[in-house]
Phi, psi and omega in degrees: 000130178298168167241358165278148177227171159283348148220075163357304188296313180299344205275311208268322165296282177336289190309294211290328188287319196290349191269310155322316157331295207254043192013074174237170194242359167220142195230161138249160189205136136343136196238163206196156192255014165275334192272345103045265195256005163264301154344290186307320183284328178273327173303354180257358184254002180051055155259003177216161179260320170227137155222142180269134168241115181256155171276142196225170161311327181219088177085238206194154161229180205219123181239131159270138178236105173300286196232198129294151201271005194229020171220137175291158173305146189276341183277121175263307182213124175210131202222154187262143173264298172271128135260168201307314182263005141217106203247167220215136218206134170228220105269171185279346187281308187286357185321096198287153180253126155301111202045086192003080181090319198290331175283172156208186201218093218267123161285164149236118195263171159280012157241002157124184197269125179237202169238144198331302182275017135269353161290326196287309183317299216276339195046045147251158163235181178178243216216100218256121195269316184207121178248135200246145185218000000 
């Protein structure tokens, strides 16, 4: 089985929907420094629990800890917004909210990649990559 996909990101959202599915509480994925900084944002926004980089033979893997095994997942719904043959672009005044507020929302921004209210805080807009509830 290859480890390439044609959208990394989408590749790295799916294993996370998929796993919450059959309840498990931790993936691996290839590791990349967007899938990273993405990673890195739901944990800091506490829809995941730990993330990790291991050195593997060839490049790196990037380990998720979705929940603890004696708690459900925090993640309800999370969809890629922009894909590769349509990418979906905002300005910071249009910046959408996911479930009024409850949700969030990951940009890539010119200053790198955030979530939605620190794009708005900041008046940037940029490439609305994905949204998590």
């Amino acid at each position: 089985m290859s480890t390439t996909s044609t959208d990394p990101i989408s590749d790295l959202l799916t294993r996370i929907r998929n796993a919450i599915a059959v309840r498990k509480t931790e993936l691996s994925v290839p590791n990349s420094r967007i899938k990273e900084t993405i990673a890195k944002l739901l944990k800091d926004n506490n829809y995941i629990d730990a993330v990790n980089v291991e050195k593997a033979p060839v490049g790196s893997i990037l380990k998720v800890t979705i929940n603890s095994p004696e708690r459900n997942a925090r993640i309800t719904e999370i969809e890629r917004i922009s894909k590769p043959g349509r990418r979906s672009y905002v300005g910071a005044t249009k910046m959408p909210t996911v479930k009024q507020g409850r949700g969030i929302i990951i940009v890539s921004t010119s200053k790198g990649v955030m979530t939605g209210k620190q794009a708005k805080a900041q008046n940037i807009g940029g490439e609305l990559i994905c949204k998590v509830y």
